[in-house]
N, CA and C atoms as a LAMMPS dump frame, in Angstrom:
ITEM: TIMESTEP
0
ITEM: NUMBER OF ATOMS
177
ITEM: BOX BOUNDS ff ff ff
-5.0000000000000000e+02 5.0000000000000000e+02
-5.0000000000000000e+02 5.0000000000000000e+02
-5.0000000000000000e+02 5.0000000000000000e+02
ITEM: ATOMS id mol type element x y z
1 1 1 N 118.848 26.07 150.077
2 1 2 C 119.85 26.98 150.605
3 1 3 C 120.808 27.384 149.483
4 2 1 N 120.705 28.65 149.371
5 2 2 C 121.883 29.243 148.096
6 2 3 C 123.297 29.13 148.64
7 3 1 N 124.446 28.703 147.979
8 3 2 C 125.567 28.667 148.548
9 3 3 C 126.782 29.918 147.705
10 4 1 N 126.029 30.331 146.969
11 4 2 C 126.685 31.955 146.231
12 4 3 C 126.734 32.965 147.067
13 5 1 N 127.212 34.066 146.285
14 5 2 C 127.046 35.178 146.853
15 5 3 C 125.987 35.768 145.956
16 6 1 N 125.343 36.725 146.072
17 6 2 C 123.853 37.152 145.741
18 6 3 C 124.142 38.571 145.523
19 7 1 N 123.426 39.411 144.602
20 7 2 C 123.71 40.645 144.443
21 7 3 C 121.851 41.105 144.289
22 8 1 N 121.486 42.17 145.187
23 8 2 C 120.23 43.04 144.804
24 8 3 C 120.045 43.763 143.75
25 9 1 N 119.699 44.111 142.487
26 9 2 C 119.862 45.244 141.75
27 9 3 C 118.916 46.16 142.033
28 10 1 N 118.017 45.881 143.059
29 10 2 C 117.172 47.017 143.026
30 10 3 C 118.041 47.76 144.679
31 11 1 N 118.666 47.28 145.126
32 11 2 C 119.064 48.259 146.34
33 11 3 C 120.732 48.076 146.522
34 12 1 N 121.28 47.146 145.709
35 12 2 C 122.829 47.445 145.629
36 12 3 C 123.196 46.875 146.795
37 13 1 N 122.521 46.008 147.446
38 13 2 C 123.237 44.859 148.627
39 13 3 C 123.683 43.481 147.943
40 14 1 N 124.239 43.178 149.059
41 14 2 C 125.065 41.793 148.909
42 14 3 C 124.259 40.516 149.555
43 15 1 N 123.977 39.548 149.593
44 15 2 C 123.388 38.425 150.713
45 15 3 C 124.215 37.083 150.017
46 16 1 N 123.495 36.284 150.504
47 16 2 C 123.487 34.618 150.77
48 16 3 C 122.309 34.225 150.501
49 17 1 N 121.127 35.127 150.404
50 17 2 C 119.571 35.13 150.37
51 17 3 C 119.281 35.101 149.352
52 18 1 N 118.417 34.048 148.578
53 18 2 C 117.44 34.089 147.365
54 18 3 C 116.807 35.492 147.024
55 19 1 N 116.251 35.935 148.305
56 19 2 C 115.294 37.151 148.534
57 19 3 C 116.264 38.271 149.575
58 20 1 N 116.144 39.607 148.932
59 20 2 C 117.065 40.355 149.643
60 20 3 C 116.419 40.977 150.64
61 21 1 N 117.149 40.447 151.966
62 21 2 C 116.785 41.073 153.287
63 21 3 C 116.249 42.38 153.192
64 22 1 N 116.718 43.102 152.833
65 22 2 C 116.331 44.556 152.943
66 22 3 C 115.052 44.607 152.619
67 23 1 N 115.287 44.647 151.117
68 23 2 C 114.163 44.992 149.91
69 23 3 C 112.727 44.145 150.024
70 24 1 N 113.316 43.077 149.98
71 24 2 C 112.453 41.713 149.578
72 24 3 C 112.355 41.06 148.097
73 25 1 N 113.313 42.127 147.33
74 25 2 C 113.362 41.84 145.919
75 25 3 C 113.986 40.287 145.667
76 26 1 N 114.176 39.985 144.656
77 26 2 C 114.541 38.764 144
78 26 3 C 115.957 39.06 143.981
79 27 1 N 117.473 38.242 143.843
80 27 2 C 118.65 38.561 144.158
81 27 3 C 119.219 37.568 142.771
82 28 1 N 120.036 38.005 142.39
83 28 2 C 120.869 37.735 140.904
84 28 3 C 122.243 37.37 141.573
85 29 1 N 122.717 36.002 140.998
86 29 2 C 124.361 35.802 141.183
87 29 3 C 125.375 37.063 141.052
88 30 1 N 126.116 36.952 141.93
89 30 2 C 127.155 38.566 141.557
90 30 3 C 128.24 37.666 141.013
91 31 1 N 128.375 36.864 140.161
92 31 2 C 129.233 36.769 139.201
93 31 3 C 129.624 37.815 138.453
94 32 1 N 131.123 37.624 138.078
95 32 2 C 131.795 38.686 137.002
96 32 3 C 131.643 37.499 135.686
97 33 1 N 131.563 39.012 134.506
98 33 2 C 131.353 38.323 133.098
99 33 3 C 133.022 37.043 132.683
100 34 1 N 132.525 36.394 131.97
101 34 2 C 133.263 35.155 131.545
102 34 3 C 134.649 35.828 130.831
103 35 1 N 135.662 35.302 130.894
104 35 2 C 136.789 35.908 130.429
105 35 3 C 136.798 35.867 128.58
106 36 1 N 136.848 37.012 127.83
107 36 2 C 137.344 36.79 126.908
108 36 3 C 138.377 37.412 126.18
109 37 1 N 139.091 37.252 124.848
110 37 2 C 140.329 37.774 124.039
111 37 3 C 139.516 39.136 123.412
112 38 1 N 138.502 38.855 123.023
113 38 2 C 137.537 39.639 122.327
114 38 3 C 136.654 40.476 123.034
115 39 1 N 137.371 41.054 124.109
116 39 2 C 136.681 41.549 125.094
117 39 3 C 135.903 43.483 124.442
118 40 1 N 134.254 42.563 124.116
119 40 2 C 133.666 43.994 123.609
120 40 3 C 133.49 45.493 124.319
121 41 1 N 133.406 45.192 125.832
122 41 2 C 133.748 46.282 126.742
123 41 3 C 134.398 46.717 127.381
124 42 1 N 135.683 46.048 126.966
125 42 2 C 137.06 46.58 127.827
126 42 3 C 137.413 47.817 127.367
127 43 1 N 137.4 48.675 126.492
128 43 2 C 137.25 49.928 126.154
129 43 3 C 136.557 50.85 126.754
130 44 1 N 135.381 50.709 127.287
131 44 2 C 134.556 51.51 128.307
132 44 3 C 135.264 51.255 129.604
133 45 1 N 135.419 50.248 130.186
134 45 2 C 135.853 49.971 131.411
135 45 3 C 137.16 50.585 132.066
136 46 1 N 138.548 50.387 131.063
137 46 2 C 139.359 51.236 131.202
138 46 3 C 138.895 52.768 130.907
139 47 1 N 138.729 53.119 129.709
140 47 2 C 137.977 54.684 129.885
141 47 3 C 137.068 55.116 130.974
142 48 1 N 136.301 54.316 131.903
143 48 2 C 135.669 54.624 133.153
144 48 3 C 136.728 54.659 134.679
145 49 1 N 138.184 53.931 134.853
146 49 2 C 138.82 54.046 135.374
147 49 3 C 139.385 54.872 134.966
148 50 1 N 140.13 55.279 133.998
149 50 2 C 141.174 56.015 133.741
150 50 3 C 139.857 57.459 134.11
151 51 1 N 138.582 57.996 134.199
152 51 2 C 137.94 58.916 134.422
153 51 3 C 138.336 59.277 136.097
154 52 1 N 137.562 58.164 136.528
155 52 2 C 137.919 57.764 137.909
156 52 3 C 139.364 58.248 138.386
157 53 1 N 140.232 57.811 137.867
158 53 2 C 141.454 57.987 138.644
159 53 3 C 141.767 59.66 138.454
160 54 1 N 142.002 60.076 137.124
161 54 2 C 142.052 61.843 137.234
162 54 3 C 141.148 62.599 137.866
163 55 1 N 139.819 62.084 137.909
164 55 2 C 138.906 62.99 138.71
165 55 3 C 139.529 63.166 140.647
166 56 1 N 140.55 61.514 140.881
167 56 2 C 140.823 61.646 142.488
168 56 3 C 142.497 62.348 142.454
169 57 1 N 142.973 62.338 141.352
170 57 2 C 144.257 62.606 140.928
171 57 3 C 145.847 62.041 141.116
172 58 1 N 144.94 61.095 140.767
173 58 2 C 146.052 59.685 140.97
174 58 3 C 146.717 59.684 139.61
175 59 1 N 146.567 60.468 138.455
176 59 2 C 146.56 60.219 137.377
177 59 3 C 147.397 61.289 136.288
């Protein structure tokens, strides 16, 4: 019994399931990446919000 939360990448659901209900695909931990100082993609990430937010015009 998995006691995580589970992420599909082939259909973008969520489970509790080894195997994703939907699909039947194989299911990957939905962990977020490990914290670091040296963070190599925090530059994209804010530049993908800050896109995000002017495109709804919050910004």
């Amino acid at each position: 019994m998995v006691k995580h939360i589970m992420f599909c990448d082939a259909c973008k659901k969520y489970t509790m399931q080894s195997r994703c209900p939907v699909c039947g695909k194989k299911t990957v931990e939905a962990k977020p990446p490990k914290f670091s100082i040296q963070d190599r993609y925090g530059k994209y990430r804010r530049e993908a919000k800050r896109k995000m937010l002017m495109e709804a015009g919050l910004l």
